[in-house]
N, C-alpha and C positions, 0 to 999 in steps of 0.2 A: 410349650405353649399350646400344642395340638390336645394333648392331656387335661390340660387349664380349663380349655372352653368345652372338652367333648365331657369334665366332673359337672356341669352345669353353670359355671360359672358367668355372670354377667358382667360385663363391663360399665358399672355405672360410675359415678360418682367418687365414692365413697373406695371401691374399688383399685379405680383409674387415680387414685391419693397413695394409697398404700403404695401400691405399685410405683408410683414416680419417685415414694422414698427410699424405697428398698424394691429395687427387682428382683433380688434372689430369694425375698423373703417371701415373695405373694406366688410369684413361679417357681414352683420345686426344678431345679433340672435347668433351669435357662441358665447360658453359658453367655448372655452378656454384659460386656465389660463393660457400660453406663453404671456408674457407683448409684445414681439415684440425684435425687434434689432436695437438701435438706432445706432450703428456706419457703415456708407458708405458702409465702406470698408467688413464687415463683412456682412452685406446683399450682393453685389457683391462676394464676396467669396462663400455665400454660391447658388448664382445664377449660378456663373461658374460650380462649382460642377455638379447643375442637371442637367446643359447641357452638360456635357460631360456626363451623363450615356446613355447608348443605350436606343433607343426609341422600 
């Protein structure tokens, strides 16, 4: 993860999508056992969420 952010990477959108399908695909090296979330609508659910918390 330390690697992830110190290559440039930003966590936007499009990003924070990838990642909720595949974590081991977007993070080289991450060792967690969350398989991902393969239905749409539930990565979008769970993208709306973080964006309504205060920054």
């Amino acid at each position: 993860m330390k690697s992830f952010g110190e290559s440039g990477q930003v966590w936007d959108e499009a990003t924070l999508d990838r990642y909720l399908t595949n974590p081991r695909a977007v993070v080289k090296g991450t060792r967690m056992a969350f398989p991902g979330l393969k239905d749409t609508a539930d990565r979008d659910n769970v993208i709306a969420y973080l964006k309504s918390l205060p920054r």
